[in-house]
C-alpha positions in Angstrom: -0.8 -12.8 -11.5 1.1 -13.2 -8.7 1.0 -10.1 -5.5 -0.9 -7.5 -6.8 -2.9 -5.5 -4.7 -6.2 -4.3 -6.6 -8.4 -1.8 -4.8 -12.2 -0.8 -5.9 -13.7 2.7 -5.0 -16.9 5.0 -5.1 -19.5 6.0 -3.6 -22.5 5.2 -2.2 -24.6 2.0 -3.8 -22.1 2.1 -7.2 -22.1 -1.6 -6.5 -18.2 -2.1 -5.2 -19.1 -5.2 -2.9 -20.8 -6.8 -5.9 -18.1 -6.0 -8.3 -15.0 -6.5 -6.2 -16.8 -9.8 -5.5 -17.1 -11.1 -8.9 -14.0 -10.2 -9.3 -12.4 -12.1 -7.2 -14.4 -15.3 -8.1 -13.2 -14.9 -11.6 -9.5 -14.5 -10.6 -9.6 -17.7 -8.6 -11.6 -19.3 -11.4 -8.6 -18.5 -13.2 -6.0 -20.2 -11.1 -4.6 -16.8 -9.0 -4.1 -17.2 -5.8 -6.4 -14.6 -3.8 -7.6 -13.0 -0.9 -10.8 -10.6 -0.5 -11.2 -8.2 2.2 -13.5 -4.8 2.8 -12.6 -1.8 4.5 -13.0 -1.1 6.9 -13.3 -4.2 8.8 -11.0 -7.6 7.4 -9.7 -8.6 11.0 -11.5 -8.6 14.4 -10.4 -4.9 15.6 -11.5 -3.5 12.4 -14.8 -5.0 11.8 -15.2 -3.6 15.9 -14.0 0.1 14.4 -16.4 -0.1 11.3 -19.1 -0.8 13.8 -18.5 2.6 15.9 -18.2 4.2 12.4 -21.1 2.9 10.4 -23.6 3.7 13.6 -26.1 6.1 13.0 -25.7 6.6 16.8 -22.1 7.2 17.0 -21.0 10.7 17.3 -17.6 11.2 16.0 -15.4 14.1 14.8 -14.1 14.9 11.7 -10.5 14.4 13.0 -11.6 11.1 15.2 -13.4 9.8 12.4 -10.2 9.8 9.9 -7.6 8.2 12.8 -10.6 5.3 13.4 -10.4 4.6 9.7 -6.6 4.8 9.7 -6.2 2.7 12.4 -8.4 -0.4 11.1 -6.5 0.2 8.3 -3.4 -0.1 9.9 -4.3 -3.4 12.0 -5.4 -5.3 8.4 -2.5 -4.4 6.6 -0.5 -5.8 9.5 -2.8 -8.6 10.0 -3.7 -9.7 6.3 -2.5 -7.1 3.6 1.3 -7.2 3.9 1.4 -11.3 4.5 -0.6 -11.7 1.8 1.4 -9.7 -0.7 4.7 -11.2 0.8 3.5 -14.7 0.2 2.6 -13.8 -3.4 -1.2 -13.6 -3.2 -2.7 -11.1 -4.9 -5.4 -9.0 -2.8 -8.2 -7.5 -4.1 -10.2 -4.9 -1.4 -13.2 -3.0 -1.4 -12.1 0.7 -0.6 -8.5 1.3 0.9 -6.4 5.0 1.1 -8.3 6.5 -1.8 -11.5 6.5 0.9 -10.6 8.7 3.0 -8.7 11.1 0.8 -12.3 11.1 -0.7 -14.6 11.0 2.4 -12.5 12.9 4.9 -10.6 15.0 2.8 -12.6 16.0 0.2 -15.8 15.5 2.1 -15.3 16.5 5.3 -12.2 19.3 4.7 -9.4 17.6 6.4 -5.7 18.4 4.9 -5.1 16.1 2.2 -1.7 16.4 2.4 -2.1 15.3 6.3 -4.0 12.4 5.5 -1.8 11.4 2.9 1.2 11.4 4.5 -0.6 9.5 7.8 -1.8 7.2 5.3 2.0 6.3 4.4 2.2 5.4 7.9 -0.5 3.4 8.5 -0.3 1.2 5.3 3.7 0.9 5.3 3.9 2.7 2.3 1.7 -0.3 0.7 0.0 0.9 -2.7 -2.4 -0.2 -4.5 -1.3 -1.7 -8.5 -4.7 -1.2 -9.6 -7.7 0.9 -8.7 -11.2 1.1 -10.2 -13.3 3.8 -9.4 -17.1 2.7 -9.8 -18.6 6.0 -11.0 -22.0 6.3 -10.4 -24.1 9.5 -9.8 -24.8 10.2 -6.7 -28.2 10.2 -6.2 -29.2 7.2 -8.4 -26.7 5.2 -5.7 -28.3 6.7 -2.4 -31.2 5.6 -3.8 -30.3 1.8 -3.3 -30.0 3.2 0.2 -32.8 4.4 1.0 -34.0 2.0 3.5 -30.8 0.9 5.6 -28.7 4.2 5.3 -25.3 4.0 7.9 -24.1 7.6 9.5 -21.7 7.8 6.7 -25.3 7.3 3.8 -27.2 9.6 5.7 -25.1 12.8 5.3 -26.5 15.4 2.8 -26.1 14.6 -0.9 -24.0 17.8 -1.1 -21.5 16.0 0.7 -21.7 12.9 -1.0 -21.4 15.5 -4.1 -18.0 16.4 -2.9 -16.6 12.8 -2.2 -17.5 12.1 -5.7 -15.4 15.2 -7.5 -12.4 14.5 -4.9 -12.3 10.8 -6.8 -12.5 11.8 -10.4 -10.3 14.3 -9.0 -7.7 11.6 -8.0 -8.7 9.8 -10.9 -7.0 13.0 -13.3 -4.1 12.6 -10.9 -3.0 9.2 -11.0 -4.9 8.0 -14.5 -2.3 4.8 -14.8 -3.2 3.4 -11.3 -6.9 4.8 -11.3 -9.5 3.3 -13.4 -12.6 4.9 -14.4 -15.3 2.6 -14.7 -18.7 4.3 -15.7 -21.5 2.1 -13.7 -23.8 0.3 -16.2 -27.6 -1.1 -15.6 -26.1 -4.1 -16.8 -23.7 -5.3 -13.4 -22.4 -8.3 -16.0 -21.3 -5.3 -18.8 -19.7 -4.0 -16.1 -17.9 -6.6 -14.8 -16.7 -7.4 -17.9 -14.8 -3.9 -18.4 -13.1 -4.6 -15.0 -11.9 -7.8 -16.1 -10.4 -6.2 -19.2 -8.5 -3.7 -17.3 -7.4 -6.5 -15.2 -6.1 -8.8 -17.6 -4.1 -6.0 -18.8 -2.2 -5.5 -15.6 
């Protein structure tokens, strides 16, 4: 498996850190040359932007709260993303594009089509080959939350609601590249599903 670019999405506590994670242990266990990296953050001016946007202090607009999250998106695939496929490594990323068509669009009501098409710019057109969307409902994920929620956790679960549809949503759209996986009590039986879907590719 040589430059692929696998993302993982969902919402809140569905477990992507954990699964992307194992993922990409088993990958290298397997030979492939990797690389793992979260959004947003990755690189030094993105993990400074996820700060701002993760604070429960921080008071950002809709519209400033989609550039900040294209724009440390923008610095990683310059900084790691695009090298990385370019060199042959396959990445594997915990939330790319999908999140903000989910969070910002759906969520929050900005244009889709706007975000999209910004999106294009900021990535370079970079697409994912593979996504998995962790579906979990929402409230059984908040609830692995409830303790250490960020500004994005502590909005109402109405919204959350919302970011949820606008994925399965995407999901219907683009079923070859978007993977359903339905979260399971058992992270290993899980895991195991996403490695099937991965082999495959």
């Amino acid at each position: 498996m040589k430059n692929k670019f696998i993302t993982f999405e969902g919402s809140e506590g569905c477990g992507k850190s954990t699964q992307s994670e194992m993922l990409f242990s088993y990958l290298k266990s397997k030979g492939v040359k990797a690389v793992y990296l979260r959004e947003p953050g990755g690189v030094k001016l993105s993990e400074d932007i996820r700060r701002i946007l993760l604070d429960p202090e921080s008071r950002i607009s809709a519209e400033a709260e989609t550039l900040l999250y294209m724009a440390s998106r923008a610095q990683l695939v310059e900084e790691v993303i695009k090298p990385a496929l370019k060199s042959g490594e396959t990445v594997v990323c915990d939330r790319f594009l999908d999140s903000t068509i989910a969070y910002q669009g759906f969520g929050l009501g900005i244009d889709i089509g706007f975000i999209k098409l910004l999106g294009n710019f900021a990535t370079r057109g970079i697409k994912p080959d593979l996504t998995i969307f962790l579906d979990l409902p929402v409230e059984k994920g908040l609830k692995h939350r409830d303790n250490r929620k960020d500004r994005i956790e502590q909005r109402p679960v109405s919204y959350h609601e919302k970011v949820r549809r606008g994925y399965l949503k995407l999901a219907e759209e683009e079923p070859a590249r978007i993977r359903v996986v339905k979260v399971l009590d058992d992270k290993d039986a899980t895991q195991e599903e996403i490695r099937e879907i991965v082999n495959a590719l």
